[in-house]
C-alpha positions as CSV (number, residue, x, y, z in Angstrom):
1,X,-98.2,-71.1,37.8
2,X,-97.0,-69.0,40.3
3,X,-94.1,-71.7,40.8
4,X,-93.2,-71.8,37.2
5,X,-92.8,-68.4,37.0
6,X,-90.6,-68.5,39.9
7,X,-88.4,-71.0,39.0
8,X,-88.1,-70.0,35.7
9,X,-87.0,-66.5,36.6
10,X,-85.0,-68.6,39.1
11,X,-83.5,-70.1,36.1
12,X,-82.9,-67.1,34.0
13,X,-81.3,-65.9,36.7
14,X,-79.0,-69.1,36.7
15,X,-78.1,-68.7,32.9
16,X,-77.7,-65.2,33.1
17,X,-75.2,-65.3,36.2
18,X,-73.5,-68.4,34.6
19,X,-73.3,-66.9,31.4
20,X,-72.3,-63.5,32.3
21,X,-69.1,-62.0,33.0
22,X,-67.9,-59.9,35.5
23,X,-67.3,-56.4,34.1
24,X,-64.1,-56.0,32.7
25,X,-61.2,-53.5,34.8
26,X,-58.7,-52.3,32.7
27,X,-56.3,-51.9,35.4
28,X,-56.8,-55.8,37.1
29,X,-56.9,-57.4,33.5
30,X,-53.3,-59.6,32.9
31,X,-54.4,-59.5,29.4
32,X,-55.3,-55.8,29.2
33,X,-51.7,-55.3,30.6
34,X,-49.9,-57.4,28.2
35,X,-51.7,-56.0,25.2
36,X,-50.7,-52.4,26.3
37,X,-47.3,-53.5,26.7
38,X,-46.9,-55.6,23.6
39,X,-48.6,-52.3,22.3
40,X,-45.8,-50.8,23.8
41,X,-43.2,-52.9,22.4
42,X,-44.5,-52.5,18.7
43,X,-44.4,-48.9,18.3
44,X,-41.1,-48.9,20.1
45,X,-39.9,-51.4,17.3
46,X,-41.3,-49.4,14.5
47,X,-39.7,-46.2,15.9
48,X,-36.4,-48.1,15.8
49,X,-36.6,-49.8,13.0
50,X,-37.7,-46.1,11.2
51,X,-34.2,-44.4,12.8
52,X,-32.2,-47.3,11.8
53,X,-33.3,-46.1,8.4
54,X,-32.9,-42.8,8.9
55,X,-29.1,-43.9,10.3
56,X,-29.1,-45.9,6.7
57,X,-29.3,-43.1,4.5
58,X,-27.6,-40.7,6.0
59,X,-24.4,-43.0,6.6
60,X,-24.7,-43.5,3.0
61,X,-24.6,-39.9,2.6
62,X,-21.9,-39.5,4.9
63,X,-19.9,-41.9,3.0
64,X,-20.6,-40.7,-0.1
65,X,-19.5,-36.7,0.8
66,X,-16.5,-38.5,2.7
67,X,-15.4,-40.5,-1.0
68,X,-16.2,-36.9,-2.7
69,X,-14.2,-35.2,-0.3
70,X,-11.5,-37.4,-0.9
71,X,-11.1,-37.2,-4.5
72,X,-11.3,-33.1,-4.3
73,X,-8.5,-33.8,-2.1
74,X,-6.7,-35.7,-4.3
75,X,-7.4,-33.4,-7.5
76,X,-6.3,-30.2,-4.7
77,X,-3.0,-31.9,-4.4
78,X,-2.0,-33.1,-7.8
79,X,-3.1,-30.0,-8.5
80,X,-0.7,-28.4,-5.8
81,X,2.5,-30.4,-6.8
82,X,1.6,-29.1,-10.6
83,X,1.3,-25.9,-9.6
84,X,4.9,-26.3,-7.3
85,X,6.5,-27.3,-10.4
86,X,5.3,-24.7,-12.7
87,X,6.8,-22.4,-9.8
88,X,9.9,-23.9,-9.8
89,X,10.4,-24.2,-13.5
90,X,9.2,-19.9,-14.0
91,X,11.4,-18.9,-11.1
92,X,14.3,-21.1,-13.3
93,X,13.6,-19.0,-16.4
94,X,13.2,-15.6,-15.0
95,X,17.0,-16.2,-13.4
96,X,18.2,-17.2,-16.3
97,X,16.6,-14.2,-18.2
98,X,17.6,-12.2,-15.6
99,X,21.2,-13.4,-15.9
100,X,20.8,-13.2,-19.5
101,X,19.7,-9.3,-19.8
102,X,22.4,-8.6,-17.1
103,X,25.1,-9.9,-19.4
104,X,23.7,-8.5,-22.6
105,X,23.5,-4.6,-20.9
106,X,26.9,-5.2,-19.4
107,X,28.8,-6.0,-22.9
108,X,26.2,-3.6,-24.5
109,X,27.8,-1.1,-21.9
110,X,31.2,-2.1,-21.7
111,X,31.0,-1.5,-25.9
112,X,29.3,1.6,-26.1
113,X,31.6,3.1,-23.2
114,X,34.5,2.6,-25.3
115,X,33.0,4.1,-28.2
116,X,31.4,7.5,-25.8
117,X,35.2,8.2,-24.5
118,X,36.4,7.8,-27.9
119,X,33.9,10.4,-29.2
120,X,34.1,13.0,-25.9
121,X,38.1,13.1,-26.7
122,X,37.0,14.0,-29.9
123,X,34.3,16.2,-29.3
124,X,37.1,18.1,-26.8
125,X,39.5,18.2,-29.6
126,X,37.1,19.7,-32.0
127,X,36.3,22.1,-29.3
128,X,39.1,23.1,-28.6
129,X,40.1,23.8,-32.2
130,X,36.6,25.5,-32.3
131,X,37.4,28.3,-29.1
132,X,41.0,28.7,-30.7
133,X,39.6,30.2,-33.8
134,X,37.0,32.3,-32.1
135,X,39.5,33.4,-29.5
136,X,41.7,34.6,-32.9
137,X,38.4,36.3,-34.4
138,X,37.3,37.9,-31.2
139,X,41.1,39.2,-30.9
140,X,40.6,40.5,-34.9
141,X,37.6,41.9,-34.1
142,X,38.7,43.9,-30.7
143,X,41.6,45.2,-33.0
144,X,39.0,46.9,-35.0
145,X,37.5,48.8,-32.5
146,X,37.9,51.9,-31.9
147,X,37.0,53.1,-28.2
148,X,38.2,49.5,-26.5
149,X,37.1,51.0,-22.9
150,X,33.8,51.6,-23.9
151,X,33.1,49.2,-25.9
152,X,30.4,46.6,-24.6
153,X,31.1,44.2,-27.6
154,X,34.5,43.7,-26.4
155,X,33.5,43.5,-23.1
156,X,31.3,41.2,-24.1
157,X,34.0,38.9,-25.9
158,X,36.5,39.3,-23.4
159,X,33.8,37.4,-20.7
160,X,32.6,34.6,-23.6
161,X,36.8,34.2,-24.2
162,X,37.2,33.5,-20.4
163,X,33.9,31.2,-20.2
164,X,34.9,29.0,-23.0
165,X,38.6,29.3,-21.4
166,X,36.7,27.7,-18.2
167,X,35.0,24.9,-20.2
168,X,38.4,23.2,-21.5
């Protein structure tokens, strides 16, 4: 019995060398390797494959502020040349109103010019007419006084005579 126990521990022995493996080392494995790397590879392609979707959208965005930008462009210059032309067309009527006003005052004052000299040769006229009689009732008057050097009324005429003598 002593034999069989041998040889079948000799024989568990067998199975258990044949059927074991060798422990595994991470760092001689080929296929540890490769998984890592393939691993590796994966999340690399994921991270790519998540910025070329990030590059996606925002191109889109990109795109889509560059088309807005263009039509506020477009709307800034048609916009513009409106704006040009409105210019153009008020600076046309304030020199023609300008021009207009100017000729209106200037036969408005060539008119009423006419008519002021007319009435100043009148007014002069009626003025003079006007000292001539008060000259001839200041001289009535200083022929009624008595005391002509002491008198301050005719002193007083005599200087209003020589005023209004100045005036015309």
């Amino acid at each position: 019995m002593h034999l069989q126990k041998k040889g079948l521990i000799a024989l568990l022995q067998m199975i258990v060398a044949t059927c074991a493996r060798e422990p595994s080392s991470p760092i001689c494995s080929r296929y540890d390797y490769e998984e890592r790397l393939l691993e590796r590879v994966l999340r690399n392609e994921l991270a790519l494959e998540t910025t070329l979707n990030e590059i996606v959208k925002t191109n889109a965005k990109v795109l889509d502020a560059l088309t807005k930008l263009e039509d506020a462009k477009t709307k800034v210059d048609s916009t513009l040349a409106v704006m040009e032309k409105k210019q153009i067309e008020m600076e046309s009527q304030l020199a023609d109103f300008i021009s207009n006003a100017s000729y209106i005052m200037n036969s408005t004052l060539v008119a009423n010019v006419g008519a002021l000299v007319e009435a100043s040769s009148q007014i002069k006229e009626n003025a003079s007419v006007t000292v001539q009689q008060l000259v001839k009732e200041v001289n009535i008057l200083k022929g009624t006084c008595v005391d002509r050097v002491m008198c301050y009324t005719c002193i007083l005429f005599d200087t209003f005579i020589e005023y209004l003598m100045y005036l015309l």
